[in-house]
MOPAC internal coordinates of N, CA, C and O (Angstrom, degrees):
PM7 1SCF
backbone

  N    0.0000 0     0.00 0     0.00 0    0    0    0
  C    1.4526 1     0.00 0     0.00 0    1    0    0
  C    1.5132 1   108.70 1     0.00 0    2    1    0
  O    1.2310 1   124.46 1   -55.84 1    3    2    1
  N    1.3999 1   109.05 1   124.16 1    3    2    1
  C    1.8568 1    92.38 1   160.49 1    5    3    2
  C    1.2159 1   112.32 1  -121.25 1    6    5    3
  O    1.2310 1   136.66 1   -22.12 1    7    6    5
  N    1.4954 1    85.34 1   157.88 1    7    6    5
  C    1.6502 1   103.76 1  -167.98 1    9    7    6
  C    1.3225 1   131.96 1   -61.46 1   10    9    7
  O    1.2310 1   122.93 1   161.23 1   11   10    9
  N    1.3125 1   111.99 1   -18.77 1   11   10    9
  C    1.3264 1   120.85 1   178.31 1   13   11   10
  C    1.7185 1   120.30 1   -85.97 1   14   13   11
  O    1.2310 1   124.96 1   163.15 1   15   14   13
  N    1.2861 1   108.09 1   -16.85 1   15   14   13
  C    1.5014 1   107.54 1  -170.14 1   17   15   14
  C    1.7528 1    97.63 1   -86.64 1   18   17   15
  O    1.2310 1   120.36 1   -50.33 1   19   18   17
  N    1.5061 1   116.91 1   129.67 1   19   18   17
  C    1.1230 1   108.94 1   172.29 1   21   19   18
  C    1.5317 1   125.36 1   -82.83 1   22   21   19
  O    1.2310 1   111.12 1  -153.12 1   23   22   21
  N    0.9592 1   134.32 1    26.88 1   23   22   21
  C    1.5065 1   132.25 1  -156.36 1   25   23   22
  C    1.4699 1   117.96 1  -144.54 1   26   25   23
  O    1.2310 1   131.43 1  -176.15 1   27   26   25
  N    1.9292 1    95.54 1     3.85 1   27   26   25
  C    1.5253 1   114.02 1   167.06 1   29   27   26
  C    1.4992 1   111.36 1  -109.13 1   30   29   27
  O    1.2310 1   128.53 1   -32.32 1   31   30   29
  N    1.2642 1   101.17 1   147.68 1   31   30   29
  C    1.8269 1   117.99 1  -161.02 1   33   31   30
  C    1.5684 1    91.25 1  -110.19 1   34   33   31
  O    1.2310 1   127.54 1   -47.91 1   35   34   33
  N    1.6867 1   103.09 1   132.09 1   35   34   33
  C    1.2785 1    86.28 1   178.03 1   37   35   34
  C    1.4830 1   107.34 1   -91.22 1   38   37   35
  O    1.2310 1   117.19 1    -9.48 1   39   38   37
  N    1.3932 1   122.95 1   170.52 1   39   38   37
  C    1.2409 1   132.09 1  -132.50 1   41   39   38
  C    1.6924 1    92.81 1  -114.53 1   42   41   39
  O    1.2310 1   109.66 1  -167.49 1   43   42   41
  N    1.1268 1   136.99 1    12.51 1   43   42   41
  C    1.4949 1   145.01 1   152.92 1   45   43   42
  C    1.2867 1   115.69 1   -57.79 1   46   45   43
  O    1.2310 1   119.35 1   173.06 1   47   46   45
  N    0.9943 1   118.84 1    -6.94 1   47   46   45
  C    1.6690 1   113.99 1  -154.50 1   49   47   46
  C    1.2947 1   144.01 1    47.76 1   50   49   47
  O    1.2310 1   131.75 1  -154.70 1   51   50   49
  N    1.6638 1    94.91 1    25.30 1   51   50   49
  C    1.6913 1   110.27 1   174.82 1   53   51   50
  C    1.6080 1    98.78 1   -89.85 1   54   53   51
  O    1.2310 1   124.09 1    19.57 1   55   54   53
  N    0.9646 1   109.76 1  -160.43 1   55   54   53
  C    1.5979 1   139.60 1  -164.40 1   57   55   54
  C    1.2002 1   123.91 1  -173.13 1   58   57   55
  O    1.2310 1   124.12 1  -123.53 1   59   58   57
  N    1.4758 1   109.70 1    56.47 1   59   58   57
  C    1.3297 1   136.54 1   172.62 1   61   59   58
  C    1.3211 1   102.24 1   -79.84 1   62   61   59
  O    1.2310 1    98.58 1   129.70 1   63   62   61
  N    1.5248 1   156.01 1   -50.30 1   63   62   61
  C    0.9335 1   168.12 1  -110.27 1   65   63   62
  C    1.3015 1    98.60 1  -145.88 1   66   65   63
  O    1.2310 1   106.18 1   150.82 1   67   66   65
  N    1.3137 1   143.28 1   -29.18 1   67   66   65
  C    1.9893 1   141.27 1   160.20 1   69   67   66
  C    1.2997 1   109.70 1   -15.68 1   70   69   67
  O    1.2310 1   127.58 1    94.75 1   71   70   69
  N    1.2753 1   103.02 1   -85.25 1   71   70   69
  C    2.0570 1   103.57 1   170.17 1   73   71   70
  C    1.3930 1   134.99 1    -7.52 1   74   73   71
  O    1.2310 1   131.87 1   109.26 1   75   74   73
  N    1.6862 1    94.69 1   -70.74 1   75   74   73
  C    1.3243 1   111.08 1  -177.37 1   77   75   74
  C    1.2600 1   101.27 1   -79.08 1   78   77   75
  O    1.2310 1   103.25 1   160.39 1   79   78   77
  N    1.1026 1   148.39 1   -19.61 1   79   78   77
  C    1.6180 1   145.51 1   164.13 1   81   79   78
  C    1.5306 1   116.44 1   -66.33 1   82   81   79
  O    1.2310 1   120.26 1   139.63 1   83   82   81
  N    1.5448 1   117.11 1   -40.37 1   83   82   81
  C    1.4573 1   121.35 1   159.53 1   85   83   82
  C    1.6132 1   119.51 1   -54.07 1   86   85   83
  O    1.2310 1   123.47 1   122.10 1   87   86   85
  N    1.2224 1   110.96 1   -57.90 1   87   86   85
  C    1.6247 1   137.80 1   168.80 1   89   87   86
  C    1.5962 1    86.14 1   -24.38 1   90   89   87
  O    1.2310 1   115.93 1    79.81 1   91   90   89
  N    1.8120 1   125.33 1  -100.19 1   91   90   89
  C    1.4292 1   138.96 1   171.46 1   93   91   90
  C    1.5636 1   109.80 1    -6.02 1   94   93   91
  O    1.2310 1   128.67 1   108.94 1   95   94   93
  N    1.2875 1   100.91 1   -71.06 1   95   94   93
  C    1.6083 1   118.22 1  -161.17 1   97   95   94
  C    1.4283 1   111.47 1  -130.52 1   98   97   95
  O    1.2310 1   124.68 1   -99.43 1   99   98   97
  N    1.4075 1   108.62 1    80.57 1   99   98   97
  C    1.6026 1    99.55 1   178.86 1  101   99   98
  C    1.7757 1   102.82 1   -82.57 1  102  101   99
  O    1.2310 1   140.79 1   -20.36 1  103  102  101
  N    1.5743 1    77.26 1   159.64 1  103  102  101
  C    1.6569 1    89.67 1  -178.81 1  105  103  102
  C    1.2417 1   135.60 1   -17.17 1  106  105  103
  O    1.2310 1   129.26 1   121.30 1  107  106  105
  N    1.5968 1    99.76 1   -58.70 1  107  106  105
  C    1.7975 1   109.95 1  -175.10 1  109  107  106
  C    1.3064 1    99.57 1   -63.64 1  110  109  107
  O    1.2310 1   109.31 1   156.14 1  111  110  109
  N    1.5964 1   137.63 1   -23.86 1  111  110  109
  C    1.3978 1    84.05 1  -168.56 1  113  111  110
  C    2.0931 1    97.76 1  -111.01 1  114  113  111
  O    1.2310 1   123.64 1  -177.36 1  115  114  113
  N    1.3005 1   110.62 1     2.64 1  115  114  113
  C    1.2594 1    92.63 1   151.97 1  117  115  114
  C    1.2773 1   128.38 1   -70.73 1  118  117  115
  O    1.2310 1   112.95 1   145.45 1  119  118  117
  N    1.0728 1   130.93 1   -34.55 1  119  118  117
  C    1.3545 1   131.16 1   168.07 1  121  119  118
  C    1.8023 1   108.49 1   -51.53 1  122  121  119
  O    1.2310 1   120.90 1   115.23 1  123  122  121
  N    1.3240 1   115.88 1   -64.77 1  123  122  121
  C    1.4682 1   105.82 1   166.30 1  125  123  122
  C    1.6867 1   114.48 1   -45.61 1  126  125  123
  O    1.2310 1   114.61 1   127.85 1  127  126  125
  N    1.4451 1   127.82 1   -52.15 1  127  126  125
  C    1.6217 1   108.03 1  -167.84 1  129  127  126
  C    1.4992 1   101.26 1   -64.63 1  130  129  127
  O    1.2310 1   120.41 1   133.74 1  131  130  129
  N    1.6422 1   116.82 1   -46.26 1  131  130  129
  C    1.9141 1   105.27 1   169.47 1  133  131  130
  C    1.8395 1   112.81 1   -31.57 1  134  133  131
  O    1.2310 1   120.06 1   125.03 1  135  134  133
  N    1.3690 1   117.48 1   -54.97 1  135  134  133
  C    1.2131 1   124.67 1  -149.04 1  137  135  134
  C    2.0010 1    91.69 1   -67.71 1  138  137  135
  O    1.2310 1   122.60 1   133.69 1  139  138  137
  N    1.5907 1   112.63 1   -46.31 1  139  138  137
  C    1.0624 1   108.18 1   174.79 1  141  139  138
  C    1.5461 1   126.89 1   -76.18 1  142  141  139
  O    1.2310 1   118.62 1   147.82 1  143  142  141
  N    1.1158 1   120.24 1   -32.18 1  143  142  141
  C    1.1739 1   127.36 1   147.42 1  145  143  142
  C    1.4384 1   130.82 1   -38.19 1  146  145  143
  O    1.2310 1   111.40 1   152.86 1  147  146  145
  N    1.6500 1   133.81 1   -27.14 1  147  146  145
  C    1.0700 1   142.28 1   154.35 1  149  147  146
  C    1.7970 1   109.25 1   -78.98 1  150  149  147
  O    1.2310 1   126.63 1   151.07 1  151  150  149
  N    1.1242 1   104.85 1   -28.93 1  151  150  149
  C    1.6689 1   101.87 1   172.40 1  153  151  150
  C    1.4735 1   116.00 1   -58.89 1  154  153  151
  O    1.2310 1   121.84 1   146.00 1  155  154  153
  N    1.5324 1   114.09 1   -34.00 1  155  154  153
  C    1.4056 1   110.62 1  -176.26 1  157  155  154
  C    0.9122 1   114.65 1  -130.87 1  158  157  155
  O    1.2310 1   121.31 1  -129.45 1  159  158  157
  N    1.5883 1   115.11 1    50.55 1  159  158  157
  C    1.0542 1   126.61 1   145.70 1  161  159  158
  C    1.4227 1   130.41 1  -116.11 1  162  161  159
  O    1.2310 1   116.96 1  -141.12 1  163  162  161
  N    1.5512 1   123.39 1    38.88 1  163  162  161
  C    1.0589 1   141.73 1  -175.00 1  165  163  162
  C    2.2196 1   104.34 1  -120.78 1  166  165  163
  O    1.2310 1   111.33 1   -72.76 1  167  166  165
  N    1.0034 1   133.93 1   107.24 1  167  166  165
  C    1.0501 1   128.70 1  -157.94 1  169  167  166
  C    1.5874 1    97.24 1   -58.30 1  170  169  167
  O    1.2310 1   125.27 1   146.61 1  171  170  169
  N    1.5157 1   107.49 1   -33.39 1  171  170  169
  C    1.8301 1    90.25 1  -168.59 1  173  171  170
  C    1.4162 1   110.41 1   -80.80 1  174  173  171
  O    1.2310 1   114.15 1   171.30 1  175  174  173
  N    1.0770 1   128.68 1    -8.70 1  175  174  173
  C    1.1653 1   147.88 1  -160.05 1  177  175  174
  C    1.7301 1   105.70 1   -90.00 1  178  177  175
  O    1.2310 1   128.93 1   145.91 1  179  178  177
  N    1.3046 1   100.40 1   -34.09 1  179  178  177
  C    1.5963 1   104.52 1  -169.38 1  181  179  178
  C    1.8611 1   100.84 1   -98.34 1  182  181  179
  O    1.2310 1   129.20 1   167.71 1  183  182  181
  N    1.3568 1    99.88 1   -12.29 1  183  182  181
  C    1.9150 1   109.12 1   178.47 1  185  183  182
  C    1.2287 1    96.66 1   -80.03 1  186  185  183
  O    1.2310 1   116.01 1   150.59 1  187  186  185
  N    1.7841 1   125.19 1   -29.41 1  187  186  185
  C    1.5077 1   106.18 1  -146.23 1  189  187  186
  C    1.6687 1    99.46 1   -96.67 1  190  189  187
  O    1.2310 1   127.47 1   156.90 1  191  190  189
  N    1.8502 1   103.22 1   -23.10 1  191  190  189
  C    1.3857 1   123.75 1   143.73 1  193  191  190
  C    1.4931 1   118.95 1   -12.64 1  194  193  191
  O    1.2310 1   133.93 1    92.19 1  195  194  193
  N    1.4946 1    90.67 1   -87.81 1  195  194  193
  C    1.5742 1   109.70 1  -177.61 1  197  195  194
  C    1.7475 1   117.45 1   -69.67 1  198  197  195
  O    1.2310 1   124.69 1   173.90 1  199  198  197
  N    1.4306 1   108.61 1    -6.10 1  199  198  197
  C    1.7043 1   103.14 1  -176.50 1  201  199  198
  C    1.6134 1    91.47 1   -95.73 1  202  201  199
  O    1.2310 1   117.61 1   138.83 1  203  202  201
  N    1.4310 1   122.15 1   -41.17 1  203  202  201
  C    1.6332 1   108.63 1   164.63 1  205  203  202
  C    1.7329 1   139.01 1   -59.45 1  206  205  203
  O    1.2310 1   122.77 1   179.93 1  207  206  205
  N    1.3518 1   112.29 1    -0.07 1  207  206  205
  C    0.9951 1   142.18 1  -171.63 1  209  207  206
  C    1.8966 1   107.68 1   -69.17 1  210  209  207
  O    1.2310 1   136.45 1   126.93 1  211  210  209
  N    1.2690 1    85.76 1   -53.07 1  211  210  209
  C    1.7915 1   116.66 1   173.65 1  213  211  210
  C    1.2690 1   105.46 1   -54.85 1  214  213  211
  O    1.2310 1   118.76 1   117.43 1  215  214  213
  N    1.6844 1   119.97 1   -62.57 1  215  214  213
  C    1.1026 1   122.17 1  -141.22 1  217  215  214
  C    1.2489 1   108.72 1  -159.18 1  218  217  215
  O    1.2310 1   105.69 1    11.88 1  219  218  217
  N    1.4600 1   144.14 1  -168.12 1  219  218  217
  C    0.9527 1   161.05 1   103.76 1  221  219  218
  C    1.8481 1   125.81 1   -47.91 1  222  221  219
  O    1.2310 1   133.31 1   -45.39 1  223  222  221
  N    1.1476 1    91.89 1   134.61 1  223  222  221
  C    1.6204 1    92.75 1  -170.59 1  225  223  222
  C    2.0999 1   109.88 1  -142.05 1  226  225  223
  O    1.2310 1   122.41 1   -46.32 1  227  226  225
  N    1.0362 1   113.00 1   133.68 1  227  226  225
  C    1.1713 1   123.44 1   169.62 1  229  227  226
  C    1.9195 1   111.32 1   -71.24 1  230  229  227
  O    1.2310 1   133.84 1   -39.03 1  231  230  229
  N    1.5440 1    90.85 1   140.97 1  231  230  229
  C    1.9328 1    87.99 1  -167.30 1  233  231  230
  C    1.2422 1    96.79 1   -67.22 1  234  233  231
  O    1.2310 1   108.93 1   151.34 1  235  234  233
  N    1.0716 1   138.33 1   -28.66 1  235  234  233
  C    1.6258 1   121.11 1  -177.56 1  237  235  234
  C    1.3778 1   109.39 1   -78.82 1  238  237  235
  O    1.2310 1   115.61 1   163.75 1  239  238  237
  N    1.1438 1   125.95 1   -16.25 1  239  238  237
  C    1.5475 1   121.71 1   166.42 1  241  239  238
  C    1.4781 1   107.72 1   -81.87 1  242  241  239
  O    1.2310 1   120.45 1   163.65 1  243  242  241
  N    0.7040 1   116.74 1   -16.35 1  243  242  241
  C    1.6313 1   125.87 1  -169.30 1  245  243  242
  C    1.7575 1    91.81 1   -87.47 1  246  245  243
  O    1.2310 1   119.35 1   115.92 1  247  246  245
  N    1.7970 1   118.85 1   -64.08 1  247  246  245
  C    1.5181 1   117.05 1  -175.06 1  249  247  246
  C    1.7001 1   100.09 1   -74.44 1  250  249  247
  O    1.2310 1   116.47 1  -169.73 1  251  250  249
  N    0.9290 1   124.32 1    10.27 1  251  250  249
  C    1.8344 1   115.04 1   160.33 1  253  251  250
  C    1.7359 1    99.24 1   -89.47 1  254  253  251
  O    1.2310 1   117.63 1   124.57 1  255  254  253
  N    1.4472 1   122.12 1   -55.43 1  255  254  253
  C    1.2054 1   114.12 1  -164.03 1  257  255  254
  C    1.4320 1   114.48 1   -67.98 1  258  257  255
  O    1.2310 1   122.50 1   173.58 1  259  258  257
  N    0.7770 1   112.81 1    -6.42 1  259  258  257
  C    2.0087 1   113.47 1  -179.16 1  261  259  258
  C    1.3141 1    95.74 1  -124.88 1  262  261  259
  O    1.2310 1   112.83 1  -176.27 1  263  262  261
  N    1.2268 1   131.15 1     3.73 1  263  262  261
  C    1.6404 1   130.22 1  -174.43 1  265  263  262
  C    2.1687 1   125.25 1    11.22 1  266  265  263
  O    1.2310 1   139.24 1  -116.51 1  267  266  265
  N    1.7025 1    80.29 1    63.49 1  267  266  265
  C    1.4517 1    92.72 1   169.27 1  269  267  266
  C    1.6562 1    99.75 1  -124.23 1  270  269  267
  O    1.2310 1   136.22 1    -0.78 1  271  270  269
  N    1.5010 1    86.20 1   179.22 1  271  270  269
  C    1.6289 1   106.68 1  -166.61 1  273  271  270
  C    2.0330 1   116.78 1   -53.20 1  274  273  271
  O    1.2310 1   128.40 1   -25.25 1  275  274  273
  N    0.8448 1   101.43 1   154.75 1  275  274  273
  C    2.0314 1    90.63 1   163.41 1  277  275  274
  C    1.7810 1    97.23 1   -58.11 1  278  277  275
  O    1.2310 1   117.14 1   133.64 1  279  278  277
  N    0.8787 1   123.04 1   -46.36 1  279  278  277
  C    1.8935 1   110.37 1  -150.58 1  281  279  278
  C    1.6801 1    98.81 1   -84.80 1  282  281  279
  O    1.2310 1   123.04 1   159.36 1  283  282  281
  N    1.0184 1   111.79 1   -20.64 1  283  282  281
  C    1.5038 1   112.60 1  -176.63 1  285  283  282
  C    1.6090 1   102.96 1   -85.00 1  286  285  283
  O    1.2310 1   120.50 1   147.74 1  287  286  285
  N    1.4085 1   116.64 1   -32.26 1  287  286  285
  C    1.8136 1   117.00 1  -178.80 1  289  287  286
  C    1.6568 1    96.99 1   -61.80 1  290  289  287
  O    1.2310 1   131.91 1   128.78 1  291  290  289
  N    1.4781 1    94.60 1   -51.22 1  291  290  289
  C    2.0599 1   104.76 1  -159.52 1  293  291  290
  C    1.3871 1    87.26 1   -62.81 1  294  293  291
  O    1.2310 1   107.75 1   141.46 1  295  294  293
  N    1.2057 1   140.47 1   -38.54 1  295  294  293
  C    1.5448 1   113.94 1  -158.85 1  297  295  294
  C    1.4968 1    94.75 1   -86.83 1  298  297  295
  O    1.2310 1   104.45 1   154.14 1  299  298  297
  N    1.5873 1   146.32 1   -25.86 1  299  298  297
  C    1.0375 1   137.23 1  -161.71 1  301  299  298
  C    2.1719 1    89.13 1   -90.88 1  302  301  299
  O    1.2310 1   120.95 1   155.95 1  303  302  301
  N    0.9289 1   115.79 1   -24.05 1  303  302  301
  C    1.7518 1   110.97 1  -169.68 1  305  303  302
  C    1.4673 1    93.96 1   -72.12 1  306  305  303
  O    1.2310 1   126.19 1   141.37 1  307  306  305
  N    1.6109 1   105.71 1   -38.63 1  307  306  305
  C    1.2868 1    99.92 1  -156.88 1  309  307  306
  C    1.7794 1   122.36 1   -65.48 1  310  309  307
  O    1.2310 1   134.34 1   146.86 1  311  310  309
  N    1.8399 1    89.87 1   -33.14 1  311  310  309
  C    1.5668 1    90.03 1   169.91 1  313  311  310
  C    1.4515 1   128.99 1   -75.31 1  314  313  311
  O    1.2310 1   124.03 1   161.21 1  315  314  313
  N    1.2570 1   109.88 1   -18.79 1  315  314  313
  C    1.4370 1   106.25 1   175.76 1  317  315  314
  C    1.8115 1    98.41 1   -86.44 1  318  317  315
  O    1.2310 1   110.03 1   175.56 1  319  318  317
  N    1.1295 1   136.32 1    -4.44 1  319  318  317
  C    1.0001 1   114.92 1   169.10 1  321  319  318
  C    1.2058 1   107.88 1   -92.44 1  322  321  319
  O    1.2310 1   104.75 1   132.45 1  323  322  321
  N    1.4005 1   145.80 1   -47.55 1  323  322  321
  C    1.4306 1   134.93 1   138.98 1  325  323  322
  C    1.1900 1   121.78 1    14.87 1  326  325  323
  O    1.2310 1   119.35 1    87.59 1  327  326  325
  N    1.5598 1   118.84 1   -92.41 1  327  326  325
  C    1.2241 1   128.02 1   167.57 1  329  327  326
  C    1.7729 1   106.14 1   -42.25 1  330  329  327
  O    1.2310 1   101.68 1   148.66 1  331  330  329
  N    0.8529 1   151.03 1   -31.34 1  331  330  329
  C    1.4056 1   144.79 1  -179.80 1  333  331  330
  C    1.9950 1   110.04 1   105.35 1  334  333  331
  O    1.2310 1   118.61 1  -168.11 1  335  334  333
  N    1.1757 1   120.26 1    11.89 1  335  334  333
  C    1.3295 1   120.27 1  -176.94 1  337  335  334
  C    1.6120 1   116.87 1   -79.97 1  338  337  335
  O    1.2310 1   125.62 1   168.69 1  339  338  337
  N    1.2674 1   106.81 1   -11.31 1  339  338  337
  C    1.2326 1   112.44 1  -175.71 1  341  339  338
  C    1.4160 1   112.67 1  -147.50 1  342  341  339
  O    1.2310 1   115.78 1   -29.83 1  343  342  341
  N    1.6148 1   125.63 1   150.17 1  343  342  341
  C    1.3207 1   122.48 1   171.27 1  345  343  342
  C    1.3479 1   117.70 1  -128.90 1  346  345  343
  O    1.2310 1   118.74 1   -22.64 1  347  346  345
  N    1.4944 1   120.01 1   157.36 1  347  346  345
  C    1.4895 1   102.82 1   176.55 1  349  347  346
  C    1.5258 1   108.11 1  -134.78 1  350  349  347
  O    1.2310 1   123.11 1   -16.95 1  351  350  349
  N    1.3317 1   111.65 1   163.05 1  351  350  349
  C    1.5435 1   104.33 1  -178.92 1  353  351  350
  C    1.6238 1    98.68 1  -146.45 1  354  353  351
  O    1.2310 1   133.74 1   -17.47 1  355  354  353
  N    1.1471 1    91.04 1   162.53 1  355  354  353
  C    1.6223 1   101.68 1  -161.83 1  357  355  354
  C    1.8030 1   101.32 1  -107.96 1  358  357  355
  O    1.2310 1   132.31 1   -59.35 1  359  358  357
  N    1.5020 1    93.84 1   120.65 1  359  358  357
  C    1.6961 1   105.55 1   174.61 1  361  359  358
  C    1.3677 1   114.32 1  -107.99 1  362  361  359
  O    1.2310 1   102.38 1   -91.80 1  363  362  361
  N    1.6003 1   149.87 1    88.20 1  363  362  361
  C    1.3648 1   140.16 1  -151.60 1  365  363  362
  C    1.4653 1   110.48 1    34.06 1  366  365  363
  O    1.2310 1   112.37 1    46.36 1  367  366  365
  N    0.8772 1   132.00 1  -133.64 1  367  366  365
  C    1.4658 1   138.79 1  -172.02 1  369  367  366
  C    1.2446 1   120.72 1   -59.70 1  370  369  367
  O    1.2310 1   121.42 1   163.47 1  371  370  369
  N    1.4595 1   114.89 1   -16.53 1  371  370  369
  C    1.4877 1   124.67 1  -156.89 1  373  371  370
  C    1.8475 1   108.39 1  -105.47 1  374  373  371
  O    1.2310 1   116.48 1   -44.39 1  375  374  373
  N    1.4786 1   124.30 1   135.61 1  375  374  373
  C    1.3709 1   100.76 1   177.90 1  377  375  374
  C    1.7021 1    92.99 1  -106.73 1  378  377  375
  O    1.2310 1   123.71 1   -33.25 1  379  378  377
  N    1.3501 1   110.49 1   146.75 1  379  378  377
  C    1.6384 1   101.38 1  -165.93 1  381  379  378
  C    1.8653 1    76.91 1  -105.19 1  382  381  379
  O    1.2310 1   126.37 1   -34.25 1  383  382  381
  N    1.2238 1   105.36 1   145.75 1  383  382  381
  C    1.4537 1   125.84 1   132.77 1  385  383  382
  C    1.5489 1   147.14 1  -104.23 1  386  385  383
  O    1.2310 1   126.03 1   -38.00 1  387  386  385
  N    1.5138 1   106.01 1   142.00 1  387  386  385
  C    1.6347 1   111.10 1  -177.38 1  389  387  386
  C    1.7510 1   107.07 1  -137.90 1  390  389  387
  O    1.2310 1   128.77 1    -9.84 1  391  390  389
  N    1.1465 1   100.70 1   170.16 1  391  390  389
  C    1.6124 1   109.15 1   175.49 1  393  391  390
  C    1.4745 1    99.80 1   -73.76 1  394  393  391
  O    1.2310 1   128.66 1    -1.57 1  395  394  393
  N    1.3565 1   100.92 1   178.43 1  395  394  393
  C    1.3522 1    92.28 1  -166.55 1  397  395  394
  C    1.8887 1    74.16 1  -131.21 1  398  397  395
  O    1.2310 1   111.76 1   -22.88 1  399  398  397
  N    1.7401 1   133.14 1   157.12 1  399  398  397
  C    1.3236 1   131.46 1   173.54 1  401  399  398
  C    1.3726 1   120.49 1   -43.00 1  402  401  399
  O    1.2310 1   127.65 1   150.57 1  403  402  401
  N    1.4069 1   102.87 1   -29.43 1  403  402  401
  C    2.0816 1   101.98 1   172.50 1  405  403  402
  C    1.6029 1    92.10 1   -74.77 1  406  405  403
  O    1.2310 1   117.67 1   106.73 1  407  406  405
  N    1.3273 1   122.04 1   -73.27 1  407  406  405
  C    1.3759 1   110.99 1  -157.42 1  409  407  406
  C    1.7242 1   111.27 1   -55.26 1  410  409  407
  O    1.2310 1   110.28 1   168.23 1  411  410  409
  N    1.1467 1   135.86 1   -11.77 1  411  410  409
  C    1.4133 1   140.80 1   159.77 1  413  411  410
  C    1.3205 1   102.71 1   -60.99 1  414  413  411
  O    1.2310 1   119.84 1   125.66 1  415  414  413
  N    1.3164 1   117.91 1   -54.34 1  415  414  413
  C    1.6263 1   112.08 1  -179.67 1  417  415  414
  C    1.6083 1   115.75 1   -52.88 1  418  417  415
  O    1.2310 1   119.53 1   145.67 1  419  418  417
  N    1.1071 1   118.51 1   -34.33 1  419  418  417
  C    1.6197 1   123.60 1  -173.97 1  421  419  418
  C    1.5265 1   117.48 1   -87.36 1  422  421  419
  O    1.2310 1   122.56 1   156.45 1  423  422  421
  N    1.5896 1   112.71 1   -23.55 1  423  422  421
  C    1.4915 1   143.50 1   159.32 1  425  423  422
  C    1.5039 1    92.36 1   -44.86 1  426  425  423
  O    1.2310 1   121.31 1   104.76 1  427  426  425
  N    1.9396 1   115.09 1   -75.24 1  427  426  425
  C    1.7770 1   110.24 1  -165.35 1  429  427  426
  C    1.4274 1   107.36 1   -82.45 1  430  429  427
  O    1.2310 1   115.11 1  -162.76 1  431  430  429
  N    1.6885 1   126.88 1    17.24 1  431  430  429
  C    1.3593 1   110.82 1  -171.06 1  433  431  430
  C    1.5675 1    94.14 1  -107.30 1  434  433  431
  O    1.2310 1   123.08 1   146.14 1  435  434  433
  N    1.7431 1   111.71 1   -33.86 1  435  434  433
  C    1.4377 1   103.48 1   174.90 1  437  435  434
  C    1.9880 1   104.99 1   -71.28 1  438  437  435
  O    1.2310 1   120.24 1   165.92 1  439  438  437
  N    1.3316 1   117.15 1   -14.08 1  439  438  437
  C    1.4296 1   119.54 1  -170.26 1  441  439  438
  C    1.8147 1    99.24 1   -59.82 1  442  441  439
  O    1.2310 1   125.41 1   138.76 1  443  442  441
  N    1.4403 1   107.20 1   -41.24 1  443  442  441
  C    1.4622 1   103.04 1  -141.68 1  445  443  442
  C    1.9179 1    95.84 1  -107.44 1  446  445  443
  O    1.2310 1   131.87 1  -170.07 1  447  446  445
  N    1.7664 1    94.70 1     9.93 1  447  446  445
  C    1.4622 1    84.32 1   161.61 1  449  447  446
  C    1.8387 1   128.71 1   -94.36 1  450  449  447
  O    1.2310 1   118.51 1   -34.17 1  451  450  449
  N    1.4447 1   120.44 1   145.83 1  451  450  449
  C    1.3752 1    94.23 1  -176.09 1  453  451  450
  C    1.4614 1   127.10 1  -101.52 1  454  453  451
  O    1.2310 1   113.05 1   -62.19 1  455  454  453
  N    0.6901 1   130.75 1   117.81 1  455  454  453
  C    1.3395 1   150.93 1   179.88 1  457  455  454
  C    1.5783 1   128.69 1   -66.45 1  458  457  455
  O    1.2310 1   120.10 1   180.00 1  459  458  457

């Protein structure tokens, strides 16, 4: 263990170091990066991510291009809209979706990794 890195626990099983780990990363927003972190970790979820990225898209254009069910799209829209990565707005019949400026940010952060 060294002493200087804050983000190592020492391995006694004390909790000398809890504090200053709360201090860094309090709860709420680990709990939010978990919450987003489970958002993109669903492969269709992170395509439908990256296919709004482009553009705006109507959900039925959206459930033709991945050709799954209505209840399986709404529950996958719904979590990324949850998390805040995506928004939708309603045009007559149609609900349009777009990224929302966070989910653009995660769009050029997976862009600029290399693979």
């Amino acid at each position: 263990m060294v002493d200087d890195d804050p983000v190592s626990f020492p391995d006694n099983g004390s909790d000398e170091r809890a504090p200053a780990l709360s201090a860094m990363f309090p709860e709420t927003a680990i709990e939010r990066a978990s919450t987003l972190c489970y958002a993109l970790s669903n492969p269709i979820r992170m395509k439908i991510l990256l296919l709004l990225a482009s553009r705006t898209y109507c959900v039925h254009s959206i459930r033709d291009l991945f050709a799954i069910s209505d209840s399986r799209l709404s529950y996958h829209l719904k979590i990324l809209r949850d998390c805040g990565l995506i928004e939708g707005s309603r045009d007559g019949k149609c609900i349009n979706y777009a990224t929302t400026p966070q989910g653009m940010e995660i769009c050029r952060m997976f862009g600029s990794f290399r693979w």
